[in-house]
BAZATI-703277 format. One record per residue (C-alpha): x, y, z; residue number from 1. Coordinates in pm, 1 decimal, m for minus. Layout:
% BAZATI-703277
         X         Y         Z    n
         X         Y         Z  NUM
...
***
This chain:
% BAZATI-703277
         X         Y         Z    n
    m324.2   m5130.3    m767.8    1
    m192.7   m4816.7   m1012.5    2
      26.5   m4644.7    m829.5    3
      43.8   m4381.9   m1102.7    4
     m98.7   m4039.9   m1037.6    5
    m458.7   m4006.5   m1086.9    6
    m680.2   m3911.4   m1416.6    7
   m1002.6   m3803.0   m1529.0    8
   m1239.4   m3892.9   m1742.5    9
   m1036.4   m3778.5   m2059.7   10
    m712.7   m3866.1   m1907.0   11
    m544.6   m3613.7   m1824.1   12
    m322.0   m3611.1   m1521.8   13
    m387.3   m3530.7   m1145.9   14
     m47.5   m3449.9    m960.4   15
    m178.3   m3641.0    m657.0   16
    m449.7   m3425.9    m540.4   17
    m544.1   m3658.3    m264.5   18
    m155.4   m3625.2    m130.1   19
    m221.5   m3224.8    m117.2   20
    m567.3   m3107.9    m108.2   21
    m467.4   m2723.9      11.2   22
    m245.1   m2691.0    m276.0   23
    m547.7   m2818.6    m561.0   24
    m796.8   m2592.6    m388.4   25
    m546.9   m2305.2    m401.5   26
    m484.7   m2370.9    m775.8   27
    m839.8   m2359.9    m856.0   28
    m897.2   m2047.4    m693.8   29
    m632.9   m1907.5    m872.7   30
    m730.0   m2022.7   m1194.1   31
   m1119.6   m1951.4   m1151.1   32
   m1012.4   m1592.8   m1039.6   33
    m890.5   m1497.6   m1388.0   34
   m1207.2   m1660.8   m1527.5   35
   m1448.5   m1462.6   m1310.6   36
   m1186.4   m1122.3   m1385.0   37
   m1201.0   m1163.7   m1719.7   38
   m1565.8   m1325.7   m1779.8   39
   m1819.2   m1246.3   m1485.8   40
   m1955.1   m1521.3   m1335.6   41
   m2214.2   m1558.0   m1594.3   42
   m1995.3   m1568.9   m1860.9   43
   m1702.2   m1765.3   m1693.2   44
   m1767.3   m2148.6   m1783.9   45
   m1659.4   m2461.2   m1505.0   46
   m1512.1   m2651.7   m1809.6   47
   m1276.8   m2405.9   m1898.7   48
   m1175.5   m2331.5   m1579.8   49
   m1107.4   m2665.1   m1540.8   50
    m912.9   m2719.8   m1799.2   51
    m633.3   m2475.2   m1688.2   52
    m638.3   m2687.4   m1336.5   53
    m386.4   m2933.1   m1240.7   54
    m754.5   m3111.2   m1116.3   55
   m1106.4   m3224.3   m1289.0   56
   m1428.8   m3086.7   m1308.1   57
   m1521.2   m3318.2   m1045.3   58
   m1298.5   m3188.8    m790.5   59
   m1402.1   m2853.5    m847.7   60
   m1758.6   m2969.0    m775.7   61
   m1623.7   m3155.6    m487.0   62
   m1466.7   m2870.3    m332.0   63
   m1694.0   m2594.6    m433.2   64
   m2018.2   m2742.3    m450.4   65
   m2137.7   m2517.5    m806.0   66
   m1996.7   m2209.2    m978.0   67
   m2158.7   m2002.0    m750.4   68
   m1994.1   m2198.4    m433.7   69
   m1664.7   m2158.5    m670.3   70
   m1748.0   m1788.2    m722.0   71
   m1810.0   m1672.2    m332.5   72
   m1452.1   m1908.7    m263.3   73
   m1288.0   m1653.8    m484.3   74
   m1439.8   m1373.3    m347.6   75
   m1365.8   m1499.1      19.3   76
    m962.5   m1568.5     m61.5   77
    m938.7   m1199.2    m268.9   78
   m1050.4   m1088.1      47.2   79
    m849.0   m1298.7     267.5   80
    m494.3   m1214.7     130.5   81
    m549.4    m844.4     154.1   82
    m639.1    m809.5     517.2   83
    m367.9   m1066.8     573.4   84
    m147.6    m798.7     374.0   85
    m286.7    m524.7     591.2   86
    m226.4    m740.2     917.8   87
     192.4    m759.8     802.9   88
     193.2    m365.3     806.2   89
     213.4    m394.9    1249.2   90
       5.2     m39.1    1235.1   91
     m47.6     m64.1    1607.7   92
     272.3      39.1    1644.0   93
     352.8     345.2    1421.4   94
     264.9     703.8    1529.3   95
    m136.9     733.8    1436.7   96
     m30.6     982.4    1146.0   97
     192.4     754.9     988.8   98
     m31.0     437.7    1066.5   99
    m341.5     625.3     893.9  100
     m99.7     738.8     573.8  101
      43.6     395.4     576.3  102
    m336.7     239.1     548.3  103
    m395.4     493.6     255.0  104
     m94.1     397.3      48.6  105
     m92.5      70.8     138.2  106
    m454.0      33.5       6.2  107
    m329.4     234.6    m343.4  108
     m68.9      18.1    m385.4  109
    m255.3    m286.6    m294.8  110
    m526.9    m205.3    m552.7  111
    m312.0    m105.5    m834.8  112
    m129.9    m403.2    m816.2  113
    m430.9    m627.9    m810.6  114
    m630.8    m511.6   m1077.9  115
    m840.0    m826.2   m1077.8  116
    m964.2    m758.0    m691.9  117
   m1065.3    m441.7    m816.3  118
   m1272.5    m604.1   m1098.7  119
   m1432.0    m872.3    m887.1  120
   m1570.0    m643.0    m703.5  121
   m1728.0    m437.5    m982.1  122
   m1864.0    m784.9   m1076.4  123
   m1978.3    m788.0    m766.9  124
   m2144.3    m515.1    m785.4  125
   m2312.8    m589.5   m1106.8  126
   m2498.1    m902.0    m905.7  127
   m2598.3    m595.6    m619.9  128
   m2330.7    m790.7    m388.1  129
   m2568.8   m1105.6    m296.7  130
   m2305.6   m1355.5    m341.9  131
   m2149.4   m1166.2     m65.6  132
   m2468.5   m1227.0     167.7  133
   m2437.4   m1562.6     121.4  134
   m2049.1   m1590.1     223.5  135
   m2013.0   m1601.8     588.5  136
   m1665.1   m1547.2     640.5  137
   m1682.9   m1195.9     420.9  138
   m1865.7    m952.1     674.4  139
   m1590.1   m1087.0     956.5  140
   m1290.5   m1039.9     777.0  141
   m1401.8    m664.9     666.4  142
   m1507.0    m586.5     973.3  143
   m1227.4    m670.0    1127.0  144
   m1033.4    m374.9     868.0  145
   m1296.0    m117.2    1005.0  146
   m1181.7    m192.6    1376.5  147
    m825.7    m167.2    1261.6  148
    m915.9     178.3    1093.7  149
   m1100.2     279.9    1408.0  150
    m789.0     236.4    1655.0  151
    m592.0     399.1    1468.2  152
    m806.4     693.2    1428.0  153
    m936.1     690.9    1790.9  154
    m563.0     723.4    1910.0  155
    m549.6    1002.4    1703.7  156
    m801.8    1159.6    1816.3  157
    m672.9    1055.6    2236.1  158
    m361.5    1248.5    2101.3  159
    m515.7    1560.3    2021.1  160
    m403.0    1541.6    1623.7  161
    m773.9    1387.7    1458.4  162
   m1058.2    1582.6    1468.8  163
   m1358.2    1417.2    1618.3  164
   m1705.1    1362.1    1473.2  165
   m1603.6    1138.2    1210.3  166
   m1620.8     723.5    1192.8  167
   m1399.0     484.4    1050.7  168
   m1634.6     366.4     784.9  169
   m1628.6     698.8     662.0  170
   m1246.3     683.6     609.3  171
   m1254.2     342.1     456.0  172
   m1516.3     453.9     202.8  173
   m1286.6     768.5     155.7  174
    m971.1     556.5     131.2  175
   m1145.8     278.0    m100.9  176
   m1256.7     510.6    m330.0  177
    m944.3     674.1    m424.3  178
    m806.1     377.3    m485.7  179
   m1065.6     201.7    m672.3  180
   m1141.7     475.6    m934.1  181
    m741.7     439.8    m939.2  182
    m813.1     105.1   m1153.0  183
   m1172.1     123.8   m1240.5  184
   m1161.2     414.4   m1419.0  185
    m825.0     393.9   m1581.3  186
    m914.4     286.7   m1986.1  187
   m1152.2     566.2   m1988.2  188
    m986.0     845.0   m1794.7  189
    m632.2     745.7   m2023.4  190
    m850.0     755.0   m2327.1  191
    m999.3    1132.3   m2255.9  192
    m712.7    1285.6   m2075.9  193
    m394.6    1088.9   m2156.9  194
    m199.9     809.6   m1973.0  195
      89.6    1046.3   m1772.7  196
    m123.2     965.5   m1445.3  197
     m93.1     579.6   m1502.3  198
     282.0     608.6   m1556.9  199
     489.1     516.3   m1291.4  200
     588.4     863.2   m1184.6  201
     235.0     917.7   m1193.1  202
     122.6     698.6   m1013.6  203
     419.2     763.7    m715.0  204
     224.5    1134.9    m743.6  205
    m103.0     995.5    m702.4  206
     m28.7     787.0    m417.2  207
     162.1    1054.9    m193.0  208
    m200.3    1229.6    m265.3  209
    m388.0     983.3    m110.1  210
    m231.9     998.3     185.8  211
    m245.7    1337.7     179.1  212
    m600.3    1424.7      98.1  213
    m725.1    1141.6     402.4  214
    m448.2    1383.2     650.9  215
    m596.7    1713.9     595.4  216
    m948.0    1577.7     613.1  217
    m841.2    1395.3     947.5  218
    m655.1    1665.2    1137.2  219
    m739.4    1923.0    1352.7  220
    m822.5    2244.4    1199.2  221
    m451.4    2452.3    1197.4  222
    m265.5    2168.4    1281.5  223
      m4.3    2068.5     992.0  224
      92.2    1699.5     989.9  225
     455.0    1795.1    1058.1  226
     325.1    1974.5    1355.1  227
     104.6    1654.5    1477.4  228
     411.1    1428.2    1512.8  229
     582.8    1383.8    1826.0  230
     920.8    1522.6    1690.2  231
    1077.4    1848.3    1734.1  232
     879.3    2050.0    1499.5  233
    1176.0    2247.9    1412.3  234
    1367.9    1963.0    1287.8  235
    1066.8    1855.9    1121.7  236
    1080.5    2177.4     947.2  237
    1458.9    2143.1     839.9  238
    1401.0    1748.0     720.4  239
    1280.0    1736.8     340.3  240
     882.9    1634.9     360.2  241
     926.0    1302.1     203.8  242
    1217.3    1203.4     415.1  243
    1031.4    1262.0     728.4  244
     718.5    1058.0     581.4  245
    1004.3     768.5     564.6  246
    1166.3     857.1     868.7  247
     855.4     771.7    1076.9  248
     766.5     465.3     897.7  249
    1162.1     347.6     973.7  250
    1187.9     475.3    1348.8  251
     841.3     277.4    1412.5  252
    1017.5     m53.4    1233.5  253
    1354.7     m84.3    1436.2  254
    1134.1      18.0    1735.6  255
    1057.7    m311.1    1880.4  256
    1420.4    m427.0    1840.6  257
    1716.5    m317.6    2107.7  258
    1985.3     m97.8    1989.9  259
    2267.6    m341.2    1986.3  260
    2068.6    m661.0    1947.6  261
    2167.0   m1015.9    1823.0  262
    2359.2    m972.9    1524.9  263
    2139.9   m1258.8    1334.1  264
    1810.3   m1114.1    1469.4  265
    1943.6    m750.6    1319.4  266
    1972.1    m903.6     954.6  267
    1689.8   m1079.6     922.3  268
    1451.7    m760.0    1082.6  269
    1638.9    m543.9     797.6  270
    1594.8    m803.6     537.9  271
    1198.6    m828.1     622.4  272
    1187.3    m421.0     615.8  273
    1347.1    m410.1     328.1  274
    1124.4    m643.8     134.9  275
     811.2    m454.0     279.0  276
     932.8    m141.7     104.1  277
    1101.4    m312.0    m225.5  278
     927.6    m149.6    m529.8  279
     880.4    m334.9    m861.1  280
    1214.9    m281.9   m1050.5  281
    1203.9     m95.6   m1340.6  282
    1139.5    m222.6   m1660.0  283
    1347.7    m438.6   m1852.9  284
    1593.0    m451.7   m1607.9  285
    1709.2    m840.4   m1507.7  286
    1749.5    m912.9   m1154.3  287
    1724.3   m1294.8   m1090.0  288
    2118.8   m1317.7   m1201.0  289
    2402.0   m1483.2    m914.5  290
    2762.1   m1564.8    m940.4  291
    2946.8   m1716.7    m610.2  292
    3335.4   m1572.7    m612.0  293
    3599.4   m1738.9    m470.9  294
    3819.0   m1505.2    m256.5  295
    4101.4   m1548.1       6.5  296
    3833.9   m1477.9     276.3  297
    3587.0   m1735.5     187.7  298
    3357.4   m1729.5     m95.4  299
    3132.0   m1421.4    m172.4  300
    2814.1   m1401.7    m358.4  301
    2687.1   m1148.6    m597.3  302
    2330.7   m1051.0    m793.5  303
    2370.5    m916.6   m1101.2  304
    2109.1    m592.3   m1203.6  305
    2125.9    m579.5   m1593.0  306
    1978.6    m269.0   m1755.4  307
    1846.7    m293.4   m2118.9  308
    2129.6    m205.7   m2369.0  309
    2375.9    m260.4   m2616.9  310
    2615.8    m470.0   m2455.5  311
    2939.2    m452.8   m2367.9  312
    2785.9    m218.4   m2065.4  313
    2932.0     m47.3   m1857.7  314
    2958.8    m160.7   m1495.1  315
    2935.7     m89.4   m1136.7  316
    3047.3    m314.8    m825.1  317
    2795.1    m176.9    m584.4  318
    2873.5    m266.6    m221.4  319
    2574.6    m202.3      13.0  320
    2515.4     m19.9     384.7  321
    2445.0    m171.0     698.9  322
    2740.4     m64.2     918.6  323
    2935.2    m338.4     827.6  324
    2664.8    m577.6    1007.4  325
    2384.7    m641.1     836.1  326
    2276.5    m576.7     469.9  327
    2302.8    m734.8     170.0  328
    2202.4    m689.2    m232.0  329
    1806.1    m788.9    m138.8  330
    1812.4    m543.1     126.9  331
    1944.6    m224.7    m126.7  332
    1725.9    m425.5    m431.4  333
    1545.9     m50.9    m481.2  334
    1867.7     174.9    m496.7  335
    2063.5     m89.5    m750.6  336
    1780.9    m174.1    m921.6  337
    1758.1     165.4   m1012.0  338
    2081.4     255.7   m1060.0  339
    2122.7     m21.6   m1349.2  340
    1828.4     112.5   m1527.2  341
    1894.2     529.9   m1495.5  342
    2295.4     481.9   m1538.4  343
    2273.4     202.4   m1825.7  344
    2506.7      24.0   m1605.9  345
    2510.2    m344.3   m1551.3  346
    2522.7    m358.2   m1168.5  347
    2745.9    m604.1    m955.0  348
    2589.6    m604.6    m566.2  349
    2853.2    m761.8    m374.4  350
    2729.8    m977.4      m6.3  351
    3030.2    m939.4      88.2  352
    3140.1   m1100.8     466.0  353
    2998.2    m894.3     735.1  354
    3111.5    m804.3    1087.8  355
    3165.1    m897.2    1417.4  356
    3206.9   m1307.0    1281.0  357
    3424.7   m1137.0    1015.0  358
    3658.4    m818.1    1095.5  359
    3857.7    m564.8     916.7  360
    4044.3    m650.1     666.7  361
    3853.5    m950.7     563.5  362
    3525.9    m803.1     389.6  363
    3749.5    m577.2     175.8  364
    3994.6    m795.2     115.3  365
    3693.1    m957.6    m108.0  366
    3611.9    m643.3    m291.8  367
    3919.2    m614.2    m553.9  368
    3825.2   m1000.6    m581.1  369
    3499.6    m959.4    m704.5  370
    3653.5    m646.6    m925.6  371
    3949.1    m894.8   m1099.5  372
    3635.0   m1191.8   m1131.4  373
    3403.0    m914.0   m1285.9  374
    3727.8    m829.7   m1567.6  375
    3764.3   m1201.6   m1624.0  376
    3464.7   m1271.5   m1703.1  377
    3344.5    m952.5   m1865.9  378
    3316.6   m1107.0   m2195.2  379
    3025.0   m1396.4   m2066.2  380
    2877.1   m1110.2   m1854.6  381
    2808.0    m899.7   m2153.9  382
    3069.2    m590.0   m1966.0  383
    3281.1    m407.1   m2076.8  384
    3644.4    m383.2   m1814.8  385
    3754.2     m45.0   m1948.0  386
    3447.3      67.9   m1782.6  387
    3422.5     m52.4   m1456.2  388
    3337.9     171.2   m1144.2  389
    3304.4     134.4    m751.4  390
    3048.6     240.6    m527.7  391
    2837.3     205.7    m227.4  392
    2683.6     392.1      37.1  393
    2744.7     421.3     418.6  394
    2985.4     161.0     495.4  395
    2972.8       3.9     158.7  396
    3054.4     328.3      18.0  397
    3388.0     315.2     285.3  398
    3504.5       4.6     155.1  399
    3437.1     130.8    m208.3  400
    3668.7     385.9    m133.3  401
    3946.2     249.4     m10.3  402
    3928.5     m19.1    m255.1  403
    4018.4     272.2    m506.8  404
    4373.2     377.0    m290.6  405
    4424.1     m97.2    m339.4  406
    4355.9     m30.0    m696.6  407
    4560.5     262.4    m783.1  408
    4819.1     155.5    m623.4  409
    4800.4    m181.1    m802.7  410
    4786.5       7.5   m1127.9  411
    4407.1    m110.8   m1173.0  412
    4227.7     177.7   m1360.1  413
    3892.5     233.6   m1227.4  414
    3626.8     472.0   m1441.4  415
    3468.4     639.3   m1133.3  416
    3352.6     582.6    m775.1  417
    3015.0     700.9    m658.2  418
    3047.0     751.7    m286.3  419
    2677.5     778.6     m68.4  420
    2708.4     919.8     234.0  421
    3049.7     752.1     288.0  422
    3235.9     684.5     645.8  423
    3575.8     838.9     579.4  424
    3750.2     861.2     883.5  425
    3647.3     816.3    1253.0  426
    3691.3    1191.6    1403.2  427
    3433.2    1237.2    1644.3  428
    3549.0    1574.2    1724.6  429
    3364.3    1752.5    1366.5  430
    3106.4    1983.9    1442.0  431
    2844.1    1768.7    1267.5  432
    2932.1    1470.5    1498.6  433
    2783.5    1699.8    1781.8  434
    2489.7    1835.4    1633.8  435
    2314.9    1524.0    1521.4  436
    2472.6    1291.3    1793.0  437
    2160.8    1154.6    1846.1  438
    2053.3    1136.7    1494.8  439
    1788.3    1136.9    1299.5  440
    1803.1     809.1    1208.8  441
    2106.9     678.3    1325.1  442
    2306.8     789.3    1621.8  443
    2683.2     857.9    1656.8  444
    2717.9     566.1    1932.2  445
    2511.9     355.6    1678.5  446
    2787.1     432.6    1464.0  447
    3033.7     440.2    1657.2  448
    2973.7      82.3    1833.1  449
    2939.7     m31.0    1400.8  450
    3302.7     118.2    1420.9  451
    3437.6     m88.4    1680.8  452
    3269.5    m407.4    1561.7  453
    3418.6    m397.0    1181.0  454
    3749.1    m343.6    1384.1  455
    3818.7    m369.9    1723.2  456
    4164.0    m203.3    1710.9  457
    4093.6     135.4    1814.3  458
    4457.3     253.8    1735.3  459
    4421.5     107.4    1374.4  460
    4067.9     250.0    1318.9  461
    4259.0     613.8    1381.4  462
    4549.0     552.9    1173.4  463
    4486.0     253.3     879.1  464
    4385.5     459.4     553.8  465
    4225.1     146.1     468.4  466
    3970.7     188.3     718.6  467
    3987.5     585.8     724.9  468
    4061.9     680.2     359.0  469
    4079.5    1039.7     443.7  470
    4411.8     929.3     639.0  471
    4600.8     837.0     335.9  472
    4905.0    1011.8     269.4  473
    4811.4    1070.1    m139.3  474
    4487.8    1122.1    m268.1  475
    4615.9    1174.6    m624.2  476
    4523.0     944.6    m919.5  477
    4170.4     826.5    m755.8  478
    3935.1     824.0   m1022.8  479
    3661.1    1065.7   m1088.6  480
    3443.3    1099.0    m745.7  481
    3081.3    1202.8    m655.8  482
    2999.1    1232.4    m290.8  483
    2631.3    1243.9    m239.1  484
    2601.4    1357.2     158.5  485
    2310.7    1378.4     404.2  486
    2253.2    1767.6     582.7  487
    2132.2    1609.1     897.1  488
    2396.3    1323.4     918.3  489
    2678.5    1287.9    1212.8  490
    2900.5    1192.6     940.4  491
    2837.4    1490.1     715.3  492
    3213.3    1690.0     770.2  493
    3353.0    1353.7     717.3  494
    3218.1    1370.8     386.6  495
    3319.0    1701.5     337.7  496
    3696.7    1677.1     417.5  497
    3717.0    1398.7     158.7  498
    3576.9    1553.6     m88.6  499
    3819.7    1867.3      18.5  500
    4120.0    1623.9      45.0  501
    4036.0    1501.0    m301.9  502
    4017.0    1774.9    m487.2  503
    4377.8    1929.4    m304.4  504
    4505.4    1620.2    m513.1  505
    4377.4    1671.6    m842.3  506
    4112.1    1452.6    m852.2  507
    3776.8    1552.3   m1036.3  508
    3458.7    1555.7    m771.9  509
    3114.5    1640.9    m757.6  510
    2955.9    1684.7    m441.9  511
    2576.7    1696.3    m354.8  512
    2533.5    1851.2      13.6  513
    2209.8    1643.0      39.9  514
    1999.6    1934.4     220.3  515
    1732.9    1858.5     400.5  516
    1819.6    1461.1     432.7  517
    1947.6    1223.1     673.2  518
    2183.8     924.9     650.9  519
    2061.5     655.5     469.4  520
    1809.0     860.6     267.1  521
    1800.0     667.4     m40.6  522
    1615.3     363.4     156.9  523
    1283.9     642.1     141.1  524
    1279.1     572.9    m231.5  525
     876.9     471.5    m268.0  526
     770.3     762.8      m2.5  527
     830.1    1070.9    m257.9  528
    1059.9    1221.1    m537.2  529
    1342.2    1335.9    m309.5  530
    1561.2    1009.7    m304.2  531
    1449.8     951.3    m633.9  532
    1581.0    1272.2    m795.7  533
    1895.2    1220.4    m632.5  534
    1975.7     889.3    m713.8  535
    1840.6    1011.0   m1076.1  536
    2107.3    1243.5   m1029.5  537
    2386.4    1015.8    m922.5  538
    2316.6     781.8   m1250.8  539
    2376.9    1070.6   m1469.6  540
    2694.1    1104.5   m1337.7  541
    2787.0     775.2   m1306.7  542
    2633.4     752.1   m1702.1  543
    2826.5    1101.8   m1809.9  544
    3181.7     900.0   m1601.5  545
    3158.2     570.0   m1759.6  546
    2834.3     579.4   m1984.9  547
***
């Protein structure tokens, strides 16, 4: 008996179909749903489809029964993956504003990314939808979407913040329609009125509309969204729009997780909310990239974010937030991603070793590691080491700092360090520690219990400038700083002092006051223009510094 794999008729190959039946039927869905996109059913042809298959024309038959069994498959697995998509957003438990603003963008998003679902539906359409008569599991998945719609709006309305009278169908229609014409009517509205809308700042406009629009036709007459959630409306007031959009959505994540849970079960929560909001990087920049780097306190990885450009570029060792626990390059993909393509900077994000398994002085010990690897190599990356900066935010941006007082003192010349709402020094007694004590966003005993956890030694923590950079004796010879800080942050004056203490020693800093934001702002990139135009901001810098 052959044990070879399989073949048709004309010979070609079958990669052992019979050993993996889910996998053939998923490939010729896939493959039959650019046909049908591009061709209509009528025009779409089984041969053809067949031929881009890892399977025969037989199998498709077998599976499918004809191309109109093939046809209402496709239609049922389009379907399929984007209530499956709209089961992973957990709406149940945001606040009903959020959830229903979540649904709307979500659905934008969802559409503009999958052009082809919006075109098998208008092909749909064209055949007055009787395909989708015929396909049984259609009318229960959708349905199911309408419930979802409805409990969220009915909780609304139990709240006091919808107005009632209206159904869930109605907002689905609303919803769908936005974000279909999004697609459908995109060659012809480009080719009468221009393309700025399609761009990707247009589009970020376009979706924050959506939203939006649905809101005000959902509330209660005089009641503002601000004023519909449950916090303080004056601090909702104080807190820039778009950061309180992304504050809800990021309270409502971390809320079915304990303050001071399992280390492990921390990561891996912020690793899966991170990918939920990761946009698509921005063009031509190169993220797939790794180096591992040996250093005294074990190996460290790092992912490389290459911007388009004339190289030798110049470069940045970004080292991420997370208190010192959790974090990693995948979970700040949006902020470096960025950052490589706005500063023209080729972007080193450092996974460096994280606390309590690995205590101060070990994960900064790594970080003029990773800076002597990044000189030594800079020829095969394509860098240039004359124009190498530091950064980081929150407690990446600590370690960034007092990596500059290793490397001064070393005689290592750094170009600049960009410093995001940085942990300077651990003085509770600042007058921003009291007023945001318990946040927004993060707490000072969240913060403080990070503290104690990157290094247990209390008397250390007050006194190493290693750990509090603002304690060093000499602040002179640093290289050039920018400090972008958060208004509504327990660590603001912190922030402040080392900007002051920099400055009383010659050293050449900018300082954005970041008004109207909280700590860890730049994670709301995706829910408006505020992080954006500051981390636009902090790449011209960084481009003016080492550019």
């Amino acid at each position: 008996m052959n044990s070879g794999p399989a073949s048709d008729g004309n010979g070609t190959a079958r990669r052992h179909w019979k050993q993996n039946p889910e996998a053939v039927r998923a490939n010729i869905l896939e493959v039959a749903r650019k046909a049908f996109v591009a061709h209509g059913l009528i025009g779409a042809k089984i041969d053809d489809i067949a031929a881009g298959t890892e399977t025969s024309k037989r199998m498709i038959y077998y599976y499918f029964g004809d191309k109109e069994g093939l046809y209402r498959a496709v239609l049922e697995d389009a379907y399929a993956q984007m209530r499956a998509a709209e089961d992973d957003l957990e709406l149940a438990s945001l606040h009903p504003v959020e959830a229903l603003r979540r649904l709307a963008e979500f659905t934008f998003d969802h559409h503009a990314s999958h052009a082809d679902f919006v075109r098998l539906v208008m092909v749909e359409n064209m055949h007055n939808a009787r395909h989708m008569q015929k396909a049984g599991d259609l009318s229960g998945q959708n349905i199911s979407a309408i419930r979802l719609l409805d409990e969220i709006y009915q909780r609304g309305c139990a709240e006091g913040l919808f107005r009632r009278g209206l159904t869930a169908l109605e907002l689905h229609w609303h919803i769908s329609a936005l974000a279909i014409f999004n697609v459908a009517n995109r060659a012809t509205f480009s080719s009468l009125f221009g393309g700025s809308l399609f761009e990707p700042k247009g589009q970020q406009q376009l979706r924050r509309h959506v939203g939006d629009m649905l809101l005000r036709f959902v509330m209660k007459p005089g009641l503002s969204v601000e004023e519909a959630s449950t916090k303080p409306i004056a601090e909702a007031r104080a807190i820039h729009p778009d950061i309180y959009r992304f504050r809800e959505t990021w309270d409502a994540t971390w809320a079915t997780l304990p303050t001071e849970g399992d280390a492990a079960t921390r990561r891996l929560h912020f690793e899966s909310v991170s990918r939920s909001l990761r946009l698509p990087s921005p063009e031509g920049v190169e993220t797939d990239e790794e180096h591992w780097i040996d250093t005294e306190c074990g190996p460290v990885r790092v992912r490389l974010f290459r911007p388009p450009g004339a190289e030798p570029l110049p470069g940045l060792v970004f080292l991420h937030g997370g208190a010192w626990r959790q974090g990693s390059p995948e979970t700040h993909w949006n902020i470096t991603a960025r950052l490589a393509a706005w500063s023209g900077s080729l972007v080193i994000s450092v996974d460096y070793a994280l606390a309590p398994e690995h205590t101060y002085p070990e994960a900064l010990q790594q970080v003029p590691a990773v800076l002597d690897w990044a000189r030594d190599h800079a020829g095969v990356l394509g860098l240039d080491p004359d124009r190498l900066s530091i950064g980081g935010d929150g407690a990446g941006a600590n370690l960034a700092a007092a990596a500059t007082l290793i490397c001064r003192d070393a005689g290592v010349k750094l170009a600049a360090q960009l410093l995001i709402y940085p942990v300077c020094d651990f003085d509770t007694t600042r007058p921003s520690c009291a007023e945001y004590a318990e946040g927004p966003l993060w707490t000072l005993a969240q913060l403080l219990s990070a503290h104690a956890q990157y290094c247990p030694d209390t008397t250390r923590r007050l006194s190493d400038p290693l750990i509090s950079p603002l304690l060093a004796r000499d602040h002179a010879g640093l290289p050039p700083a920018y400090l972008a800080l958060a208004e509504h942050d327990p660590l603001r004056d912190s922030g402040i002092a080392y900007a002051e203490a920099l400055r009383a020693a010659g050293v050449a800093v900018e300082v954005d006051a970041g008004k109207g934001l909280v700590r860890d702002y730049l994670h709301a990139i995706g829910f408006g223009s505020a992080a954006e135009d500051r981390l636009r901001e902090m790449s011209a810098w960084l481009k003016t510094l080492a550019g």
